[in-house]
BALO-694378 format. One record per residue (C-alpha): y, z, x; chain; residue number from 1. Coordinates in nm, 4 decimals, always signed. Each point is the difference from the previous one (the first is absolute). Layout:
BEGIN
{v: Y&w: Z&u: X&chain: A&resi: NUM}
...
! end
This chain:
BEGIN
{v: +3.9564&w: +8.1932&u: -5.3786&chain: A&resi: 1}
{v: +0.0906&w: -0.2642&u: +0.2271&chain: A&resi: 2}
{v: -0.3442&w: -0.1755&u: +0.1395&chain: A&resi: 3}
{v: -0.0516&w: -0.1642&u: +0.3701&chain: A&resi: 4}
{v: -0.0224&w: -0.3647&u: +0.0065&chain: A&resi: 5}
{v: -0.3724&w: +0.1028&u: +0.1461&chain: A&resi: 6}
{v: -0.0885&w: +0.1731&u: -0.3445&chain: A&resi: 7}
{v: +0.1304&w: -0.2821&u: -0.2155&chain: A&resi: 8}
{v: -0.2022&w: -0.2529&u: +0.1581&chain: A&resi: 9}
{v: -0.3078&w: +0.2322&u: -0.0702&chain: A&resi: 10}
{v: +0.1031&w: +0.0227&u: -0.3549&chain: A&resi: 11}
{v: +0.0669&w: -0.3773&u: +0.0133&chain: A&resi: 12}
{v: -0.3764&w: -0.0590&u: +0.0939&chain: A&resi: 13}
{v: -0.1576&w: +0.2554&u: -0.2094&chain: A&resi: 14}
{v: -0.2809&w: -0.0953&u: -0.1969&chain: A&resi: 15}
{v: +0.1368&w: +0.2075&u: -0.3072&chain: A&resi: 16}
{v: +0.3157&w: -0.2191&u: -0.0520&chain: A&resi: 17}
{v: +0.0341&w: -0.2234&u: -0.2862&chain: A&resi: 18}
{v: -0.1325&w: -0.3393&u: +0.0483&chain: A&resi: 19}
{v: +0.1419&w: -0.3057&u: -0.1479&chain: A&resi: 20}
{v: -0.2667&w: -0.0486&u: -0.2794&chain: A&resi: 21}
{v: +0.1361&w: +0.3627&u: -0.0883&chain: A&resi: 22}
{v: +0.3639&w: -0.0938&u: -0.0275&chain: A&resi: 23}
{v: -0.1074&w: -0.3215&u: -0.2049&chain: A&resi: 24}
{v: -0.1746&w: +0.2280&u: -0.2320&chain: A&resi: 25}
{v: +0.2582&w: +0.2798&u: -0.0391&chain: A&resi: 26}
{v: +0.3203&w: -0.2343&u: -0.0178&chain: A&resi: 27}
{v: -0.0900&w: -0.2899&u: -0.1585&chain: A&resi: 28}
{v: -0.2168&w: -0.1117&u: -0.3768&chain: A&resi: 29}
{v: -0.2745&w: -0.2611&u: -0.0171&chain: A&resi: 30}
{v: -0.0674&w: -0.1248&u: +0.3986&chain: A&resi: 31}
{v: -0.1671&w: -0.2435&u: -0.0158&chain: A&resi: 32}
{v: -0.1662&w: -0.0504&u: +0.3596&chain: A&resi: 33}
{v: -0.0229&w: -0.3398&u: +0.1976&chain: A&resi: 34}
{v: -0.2453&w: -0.1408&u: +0.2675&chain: A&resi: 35}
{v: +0.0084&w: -0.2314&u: +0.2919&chain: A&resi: 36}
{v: +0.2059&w: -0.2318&u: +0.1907&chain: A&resi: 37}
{v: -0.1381&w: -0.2894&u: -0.1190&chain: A&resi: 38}
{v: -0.0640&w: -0.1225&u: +0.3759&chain: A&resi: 39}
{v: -0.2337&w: +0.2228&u: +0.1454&chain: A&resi: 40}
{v: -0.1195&w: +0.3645&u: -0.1429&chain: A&resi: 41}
{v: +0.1285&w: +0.2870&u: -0.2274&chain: A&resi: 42}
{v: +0.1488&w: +0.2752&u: +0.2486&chain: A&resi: 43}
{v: -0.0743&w: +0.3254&u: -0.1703&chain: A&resi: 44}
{v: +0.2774&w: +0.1616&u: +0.2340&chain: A&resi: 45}
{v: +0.2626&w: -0.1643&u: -0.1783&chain: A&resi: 46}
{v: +0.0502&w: +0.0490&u: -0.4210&chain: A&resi: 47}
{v: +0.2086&w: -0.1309&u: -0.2549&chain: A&resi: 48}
{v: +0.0507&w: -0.2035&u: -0.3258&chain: A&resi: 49}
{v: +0.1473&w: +0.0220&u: -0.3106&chain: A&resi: 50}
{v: +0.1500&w: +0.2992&u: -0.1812&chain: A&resi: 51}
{v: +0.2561&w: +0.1690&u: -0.2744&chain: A&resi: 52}
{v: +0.3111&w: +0.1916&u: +0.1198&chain: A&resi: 53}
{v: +0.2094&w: +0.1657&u: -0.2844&chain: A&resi: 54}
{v: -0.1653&w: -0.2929&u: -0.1915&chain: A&resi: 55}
{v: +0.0745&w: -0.2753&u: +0.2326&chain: A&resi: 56}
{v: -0.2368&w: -0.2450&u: +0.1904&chain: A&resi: 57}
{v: +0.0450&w: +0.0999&u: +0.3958&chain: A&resi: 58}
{v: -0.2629&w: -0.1372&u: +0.3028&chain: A&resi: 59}
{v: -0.0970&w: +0.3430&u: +0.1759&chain: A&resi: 60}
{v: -0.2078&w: -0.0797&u: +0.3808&chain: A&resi: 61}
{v: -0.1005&w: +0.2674&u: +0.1867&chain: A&resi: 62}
{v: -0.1370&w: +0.1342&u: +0.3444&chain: A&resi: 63}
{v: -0.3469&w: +0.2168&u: -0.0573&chain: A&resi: 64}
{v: -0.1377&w: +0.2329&u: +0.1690&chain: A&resi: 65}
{v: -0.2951&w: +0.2120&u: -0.0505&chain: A&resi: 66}
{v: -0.0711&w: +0.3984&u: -0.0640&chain: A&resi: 67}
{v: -0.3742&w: -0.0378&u: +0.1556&chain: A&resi: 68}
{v: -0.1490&w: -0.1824&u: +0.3016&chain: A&resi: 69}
{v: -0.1899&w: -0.2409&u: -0.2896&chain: A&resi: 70}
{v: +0.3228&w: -0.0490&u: -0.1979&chain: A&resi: 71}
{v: +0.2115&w: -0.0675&u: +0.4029&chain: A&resi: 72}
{v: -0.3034&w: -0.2727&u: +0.0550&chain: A&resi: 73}
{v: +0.0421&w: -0.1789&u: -0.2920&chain: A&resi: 74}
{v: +0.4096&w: -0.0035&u: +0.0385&chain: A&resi: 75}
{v: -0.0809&w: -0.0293&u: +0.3485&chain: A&resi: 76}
{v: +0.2533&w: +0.3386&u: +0.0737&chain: A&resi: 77}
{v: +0.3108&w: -0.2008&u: -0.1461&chain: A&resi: 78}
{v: +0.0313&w: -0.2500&u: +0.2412&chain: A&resi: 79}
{v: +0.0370&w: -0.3221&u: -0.1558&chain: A&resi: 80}
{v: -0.1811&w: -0.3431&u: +0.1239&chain: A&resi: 81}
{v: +0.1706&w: -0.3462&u: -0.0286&chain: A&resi: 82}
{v: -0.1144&w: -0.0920&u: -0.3213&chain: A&resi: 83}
{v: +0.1115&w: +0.3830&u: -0.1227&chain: A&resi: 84}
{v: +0.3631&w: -0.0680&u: +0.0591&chain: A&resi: 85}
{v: -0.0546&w: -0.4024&u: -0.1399&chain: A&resi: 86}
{v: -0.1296&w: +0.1684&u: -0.3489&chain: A&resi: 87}
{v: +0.3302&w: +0.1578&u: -0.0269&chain: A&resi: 88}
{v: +0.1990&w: -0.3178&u: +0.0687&chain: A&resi: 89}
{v: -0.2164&w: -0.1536&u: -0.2447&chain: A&resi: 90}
{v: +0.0765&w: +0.2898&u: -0.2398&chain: A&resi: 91}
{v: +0.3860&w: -0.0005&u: +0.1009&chain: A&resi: 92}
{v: +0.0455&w: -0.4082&u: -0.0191&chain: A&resi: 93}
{v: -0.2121&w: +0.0781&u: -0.3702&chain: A&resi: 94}
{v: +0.2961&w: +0.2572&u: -0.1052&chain: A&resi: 95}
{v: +0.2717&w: -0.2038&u: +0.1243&chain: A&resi: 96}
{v: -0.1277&w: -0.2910&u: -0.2134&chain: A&resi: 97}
{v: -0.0228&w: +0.2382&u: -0.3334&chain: A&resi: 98}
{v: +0.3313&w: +0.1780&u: +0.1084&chain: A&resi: 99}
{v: -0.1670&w: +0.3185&u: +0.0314&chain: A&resi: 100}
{v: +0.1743&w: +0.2580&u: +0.2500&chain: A&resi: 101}
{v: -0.2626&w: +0.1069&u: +0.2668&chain: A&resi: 102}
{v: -0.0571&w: +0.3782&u: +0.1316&chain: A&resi: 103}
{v: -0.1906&w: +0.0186&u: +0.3299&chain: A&resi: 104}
{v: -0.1877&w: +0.3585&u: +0.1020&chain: A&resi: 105}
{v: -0.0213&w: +0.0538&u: +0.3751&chain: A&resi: 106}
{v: -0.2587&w: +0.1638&u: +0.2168&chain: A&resi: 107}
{v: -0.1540&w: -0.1207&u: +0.2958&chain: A&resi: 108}
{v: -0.0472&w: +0.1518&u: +0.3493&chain: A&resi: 109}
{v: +0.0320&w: -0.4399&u: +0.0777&chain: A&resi: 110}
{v: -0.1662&w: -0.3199&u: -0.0835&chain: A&resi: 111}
{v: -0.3534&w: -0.0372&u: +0.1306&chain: A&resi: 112}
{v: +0.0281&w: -0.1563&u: +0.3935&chain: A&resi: 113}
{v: -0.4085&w: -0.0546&u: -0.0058&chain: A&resi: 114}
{v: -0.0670&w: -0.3429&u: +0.1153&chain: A&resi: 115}
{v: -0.1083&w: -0.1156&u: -0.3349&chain: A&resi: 116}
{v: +0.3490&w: +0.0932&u: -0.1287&chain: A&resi: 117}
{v: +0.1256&w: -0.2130&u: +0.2966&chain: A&resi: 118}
{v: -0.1596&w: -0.3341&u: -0.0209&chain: A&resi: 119}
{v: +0.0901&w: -0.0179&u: -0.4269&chain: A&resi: 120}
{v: +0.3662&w: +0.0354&u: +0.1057&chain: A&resi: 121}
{v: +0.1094&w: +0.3691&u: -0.0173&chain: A&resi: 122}
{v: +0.3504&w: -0.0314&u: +0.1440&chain: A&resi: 123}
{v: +0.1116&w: -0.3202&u: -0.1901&chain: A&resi: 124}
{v: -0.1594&w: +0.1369&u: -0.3078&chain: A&resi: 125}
{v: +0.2795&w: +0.3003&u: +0.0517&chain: A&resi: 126}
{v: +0.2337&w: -0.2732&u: +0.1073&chain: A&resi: 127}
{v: -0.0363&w: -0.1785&u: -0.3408&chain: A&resi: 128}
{v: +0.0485&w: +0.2920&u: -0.1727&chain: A&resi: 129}
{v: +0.3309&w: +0.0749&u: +0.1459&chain: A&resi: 130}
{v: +0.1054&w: -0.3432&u: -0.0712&chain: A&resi: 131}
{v: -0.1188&w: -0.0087&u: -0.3623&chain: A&resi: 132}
{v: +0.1857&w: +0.3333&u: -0.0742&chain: A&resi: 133}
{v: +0.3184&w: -0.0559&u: +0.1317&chain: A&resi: 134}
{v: +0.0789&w: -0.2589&u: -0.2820&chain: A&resi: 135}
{v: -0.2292&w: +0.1150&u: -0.2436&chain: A&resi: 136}
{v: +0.2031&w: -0.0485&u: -0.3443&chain: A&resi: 137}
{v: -0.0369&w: +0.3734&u: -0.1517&chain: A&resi: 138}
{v: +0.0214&w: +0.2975&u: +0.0680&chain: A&resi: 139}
{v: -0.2233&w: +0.1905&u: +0.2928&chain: A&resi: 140}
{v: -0.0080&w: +0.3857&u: +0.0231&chain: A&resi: 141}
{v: -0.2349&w: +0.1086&u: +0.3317&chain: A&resi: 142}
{v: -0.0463&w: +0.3563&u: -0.0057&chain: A&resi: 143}
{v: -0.2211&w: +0.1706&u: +0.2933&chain: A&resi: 144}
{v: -0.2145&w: +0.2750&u: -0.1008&chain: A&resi: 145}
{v: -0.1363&w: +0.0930&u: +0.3070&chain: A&resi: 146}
{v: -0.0452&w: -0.2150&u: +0.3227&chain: A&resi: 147}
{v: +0.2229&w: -0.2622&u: +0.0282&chain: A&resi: 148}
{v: -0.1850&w: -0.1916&u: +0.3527&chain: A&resi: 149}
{v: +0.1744&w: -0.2874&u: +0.1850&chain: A&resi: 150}
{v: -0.0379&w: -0.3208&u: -0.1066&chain: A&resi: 151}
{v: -0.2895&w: +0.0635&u: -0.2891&chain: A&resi: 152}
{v: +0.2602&w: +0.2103&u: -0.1413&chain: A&resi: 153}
{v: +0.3017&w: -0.2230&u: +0.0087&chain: A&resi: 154}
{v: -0.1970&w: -0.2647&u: -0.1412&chain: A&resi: 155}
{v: +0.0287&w: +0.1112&u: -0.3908&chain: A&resi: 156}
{v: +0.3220&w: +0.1925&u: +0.1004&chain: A&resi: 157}
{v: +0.2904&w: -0.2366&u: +0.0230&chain: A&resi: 158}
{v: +0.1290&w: +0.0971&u: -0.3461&chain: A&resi: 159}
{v: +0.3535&w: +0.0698&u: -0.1873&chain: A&resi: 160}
{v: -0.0635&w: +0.3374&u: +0.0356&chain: A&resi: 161}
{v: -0.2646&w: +0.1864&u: +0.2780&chain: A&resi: 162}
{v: -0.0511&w: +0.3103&u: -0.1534&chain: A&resi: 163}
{v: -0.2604&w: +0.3397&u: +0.2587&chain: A&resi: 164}
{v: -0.1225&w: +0.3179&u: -0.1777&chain: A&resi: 165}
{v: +0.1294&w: +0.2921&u: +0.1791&chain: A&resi: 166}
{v: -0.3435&w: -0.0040&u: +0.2366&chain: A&resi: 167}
{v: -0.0218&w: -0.3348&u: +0.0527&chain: A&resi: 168}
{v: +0.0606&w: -0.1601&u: +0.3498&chain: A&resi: 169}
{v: +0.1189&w: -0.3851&u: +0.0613&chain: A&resi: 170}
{v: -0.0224&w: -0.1195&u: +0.3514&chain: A&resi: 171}
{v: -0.0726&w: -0.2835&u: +0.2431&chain: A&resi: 172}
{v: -0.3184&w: +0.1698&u: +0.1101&chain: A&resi: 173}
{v: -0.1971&w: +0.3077&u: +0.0098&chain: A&resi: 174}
{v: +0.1624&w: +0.3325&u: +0.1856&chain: A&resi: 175}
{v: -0.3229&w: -0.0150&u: +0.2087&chain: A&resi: 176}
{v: +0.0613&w: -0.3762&u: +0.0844&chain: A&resi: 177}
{v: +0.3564&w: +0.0766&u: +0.1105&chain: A&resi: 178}
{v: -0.0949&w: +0.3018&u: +0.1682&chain: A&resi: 179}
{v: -0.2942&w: -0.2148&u: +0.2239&chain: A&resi: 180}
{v: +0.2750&w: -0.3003&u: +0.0227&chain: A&resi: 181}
{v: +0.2743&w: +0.2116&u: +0.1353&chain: A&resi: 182}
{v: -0.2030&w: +0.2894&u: +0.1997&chain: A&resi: 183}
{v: -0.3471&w: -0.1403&u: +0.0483&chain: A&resi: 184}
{v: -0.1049&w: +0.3165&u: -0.1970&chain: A&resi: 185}
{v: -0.0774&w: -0.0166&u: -0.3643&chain: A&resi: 186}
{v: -0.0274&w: +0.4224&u: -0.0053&chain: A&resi: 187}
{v: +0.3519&w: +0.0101&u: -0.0283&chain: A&resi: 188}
{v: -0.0395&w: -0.1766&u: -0.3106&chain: A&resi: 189}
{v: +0.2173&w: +0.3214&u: -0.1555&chain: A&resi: 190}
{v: +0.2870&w: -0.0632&u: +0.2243&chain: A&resi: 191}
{v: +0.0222&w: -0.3411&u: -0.0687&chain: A&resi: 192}
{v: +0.0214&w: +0.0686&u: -0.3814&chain: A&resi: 193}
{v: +0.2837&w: +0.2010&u: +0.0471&chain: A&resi: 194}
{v: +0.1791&w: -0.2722&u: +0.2103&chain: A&resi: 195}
{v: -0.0259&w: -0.2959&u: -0.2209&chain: A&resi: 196}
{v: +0.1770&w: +0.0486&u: -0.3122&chain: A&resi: 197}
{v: -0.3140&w: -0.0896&u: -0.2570&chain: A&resi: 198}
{v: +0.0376&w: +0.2865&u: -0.2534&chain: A&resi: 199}
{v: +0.1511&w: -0.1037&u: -0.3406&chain: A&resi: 200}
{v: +0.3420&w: +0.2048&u: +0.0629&chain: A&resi: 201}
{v: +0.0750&w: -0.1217&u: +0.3591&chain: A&resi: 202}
{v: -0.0300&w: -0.3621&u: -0.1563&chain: A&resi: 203}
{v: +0.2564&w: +0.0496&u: -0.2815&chain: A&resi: 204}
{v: +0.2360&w: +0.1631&u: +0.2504&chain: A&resi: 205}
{v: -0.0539&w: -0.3626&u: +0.1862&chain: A&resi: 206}
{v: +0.0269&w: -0.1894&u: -0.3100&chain: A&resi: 207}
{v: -0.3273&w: -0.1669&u: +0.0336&chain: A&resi: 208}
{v: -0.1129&w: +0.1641&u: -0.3607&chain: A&resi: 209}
{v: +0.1804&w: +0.0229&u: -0.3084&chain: A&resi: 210}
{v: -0.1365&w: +0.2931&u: -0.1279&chain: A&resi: 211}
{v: -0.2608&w: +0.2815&u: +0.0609&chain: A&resi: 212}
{v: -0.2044&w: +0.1282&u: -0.2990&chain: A&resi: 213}
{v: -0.0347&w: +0.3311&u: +0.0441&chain: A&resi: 214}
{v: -0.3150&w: +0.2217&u: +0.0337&chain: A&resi: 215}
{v: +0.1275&w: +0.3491&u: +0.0253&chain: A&resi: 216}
{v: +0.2651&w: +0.1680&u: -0.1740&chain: A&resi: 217}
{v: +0.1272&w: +0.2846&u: +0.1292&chain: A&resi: 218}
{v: -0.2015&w: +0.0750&u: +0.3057&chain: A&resi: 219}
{v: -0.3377&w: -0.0647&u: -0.2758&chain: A&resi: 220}
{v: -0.2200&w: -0.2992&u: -0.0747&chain: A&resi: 221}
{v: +0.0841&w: -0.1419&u: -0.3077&chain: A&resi: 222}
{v: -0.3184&w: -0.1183&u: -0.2354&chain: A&resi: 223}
{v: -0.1781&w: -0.3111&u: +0.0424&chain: A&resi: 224}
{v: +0.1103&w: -0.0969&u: -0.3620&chain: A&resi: 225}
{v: +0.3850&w: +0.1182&u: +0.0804&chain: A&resi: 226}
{v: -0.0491&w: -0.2305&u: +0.2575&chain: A&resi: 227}
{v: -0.1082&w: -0.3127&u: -0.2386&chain: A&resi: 228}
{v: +0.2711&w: +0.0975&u: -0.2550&chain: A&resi: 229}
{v: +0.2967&w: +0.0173&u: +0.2410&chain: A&resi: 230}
{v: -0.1666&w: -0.3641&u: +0.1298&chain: A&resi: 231}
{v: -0.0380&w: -0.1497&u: -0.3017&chain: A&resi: 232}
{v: +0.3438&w: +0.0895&u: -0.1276&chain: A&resi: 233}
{v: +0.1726&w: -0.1431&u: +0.3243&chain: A&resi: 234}
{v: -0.1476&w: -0.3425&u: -0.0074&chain: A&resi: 235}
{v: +0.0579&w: -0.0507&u: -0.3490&chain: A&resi: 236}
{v: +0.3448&w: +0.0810&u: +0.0362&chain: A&resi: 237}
{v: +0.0448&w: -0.1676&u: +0.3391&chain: A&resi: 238}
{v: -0.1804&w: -0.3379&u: -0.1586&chain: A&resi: 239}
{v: +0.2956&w: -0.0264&u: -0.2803&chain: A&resi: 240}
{v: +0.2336&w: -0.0222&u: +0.2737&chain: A&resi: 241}
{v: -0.1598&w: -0.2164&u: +0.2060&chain: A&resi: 242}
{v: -0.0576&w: -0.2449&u: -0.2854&chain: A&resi: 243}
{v: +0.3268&w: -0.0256&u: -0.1131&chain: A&resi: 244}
{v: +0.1015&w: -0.1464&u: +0.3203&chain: A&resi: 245}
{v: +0.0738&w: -0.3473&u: +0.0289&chain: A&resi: 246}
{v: -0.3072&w: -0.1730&u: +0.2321&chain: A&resi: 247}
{v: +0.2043&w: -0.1293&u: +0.2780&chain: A&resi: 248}
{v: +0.1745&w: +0.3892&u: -0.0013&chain: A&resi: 249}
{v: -0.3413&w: +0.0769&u: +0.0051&chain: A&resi: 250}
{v: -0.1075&w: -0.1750&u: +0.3085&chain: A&resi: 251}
{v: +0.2731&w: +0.0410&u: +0.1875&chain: A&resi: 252}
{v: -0.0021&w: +0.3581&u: -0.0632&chain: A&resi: 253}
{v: -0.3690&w: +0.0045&u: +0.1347&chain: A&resi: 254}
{v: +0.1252&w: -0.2307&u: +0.2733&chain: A&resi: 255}
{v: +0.2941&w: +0.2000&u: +0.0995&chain: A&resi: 256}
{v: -0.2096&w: +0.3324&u: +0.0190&chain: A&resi: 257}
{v: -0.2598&w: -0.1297&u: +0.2260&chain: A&resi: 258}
{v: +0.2890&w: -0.1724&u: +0.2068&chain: A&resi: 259}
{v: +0.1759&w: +0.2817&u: +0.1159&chain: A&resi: 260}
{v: -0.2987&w: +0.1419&u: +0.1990&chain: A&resi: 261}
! end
């Protein structure tokens, strides 16, 4: 069954998808969690840290969001403050100095534009993150399980390889943001969906992915743990190939993919 771009944003944003404390926990042994930017706060809307992949140390960061209106206050709904996305260049600049390869779980409607956010740097915070990954010295796999928004999104997703689940979306901004923007009417939030090319198959077609993990099979929904296996068994297999690469092959891959947009 082929779905409207509509319907997969609603699956995209449904509170029953998997978060990224649930793919840590299904695909990899032993996380070992880290706090803090070491410059302002702990962001609870961004994860990561340490962890075992097929018996190998990896850094896994990650976008949360919540299942509950408590859990969505304390990750503040997934949107990410300054010192969110400067924990994860702490956490990527930590990997790169132990040669661990890093694995970056996406899903944010955006970062947070409250004034706060603002004055403690949001958009050069992104900005540094851009800049730090597009040399990094290992490997980077950024795989968006469910909203992939603007510039919050892009900031932990200039990787080797951008890998969507099948309802995920990736796009410069909300349909209801381009449909106000373009029409002065956010209602026709549905329309705009289906004009922008977000969903996960519209963006391999435009070679923006690399690869779409699929939820269905079949016209059904595939398990939760199918999910996690077929996950799991792709990044460990994509990882050996990325590591056998020579570095500067490496970065001017990464270089060269960004590049041709």
């Amino acid at each position: 069954m082929t779905r409207t771009a509509h319907e997969i944003v609603q699956i995209a944003r449904s509170k029953d998808r998997l978060t990224a404390l649930d793919y840590f926990e299904g695909i990899f042994d032993d996380f070992q969690e880290f706090h803090g930017d070491r410059f302002f706060a702990d962001d609870e809307a961004v994860v990561g840290g340490v962890a075992l992949l097929d018996g190998k140390p990896v850094t896994v960061i990650g976008i949360q969001k919540g299942r509950n209106l408590p859990e969505n206050l304390r990750r503040n709904f997934g949107s990410p403050h300054p010192e969110g996305y400067r924990k994860a260049l702490r956490l990527m600049k930590q990997a790169e100095k132990f040669k661990r390869p890093v694995i970056t779980f996406i899903n944010t409607a955006g970062a947070f534009c409250g004034i706060g956010a603002e004055e403690r740097g949001e958009g050069e915070a992104i900005a540094q993150n851009l800049l730090a990954m597009s040399d990094l010295s290992v490997p980077i796999i950024s795989i968006i399980i469910g909203e992939g928004g603007s510039g919050g999104a892009l900031a932990l997703a200039l990787g080797d390889e951008v890998w969507m689940l099948e309802h995920s979306i990736y796009a410069i901004l909300s349909p209801e943001g381009f449909a106000s923007i373009l029409w002065k009417d956010g209602s026709r939030a549905n329309e705009a969906a289906g004009l922008m090319k977000i969903t996960a198959r519209e963006l391999k077609e435009l070679d923006v992915v690399d690869r779409v993990i699929l939820e269905t099979f079949r016209g059904e929904p595939l398990t939760q743990e199918a999910i996690i296996k077929r996950l799991q068994s792709d990044l460990i297999h994509k990882l050996k190939e990325l590591s056998r690469k020579k570095l500067p092959d490496l970065l001017e891959d990464r270089y060269q993919r960004f590049r041709k947009y």
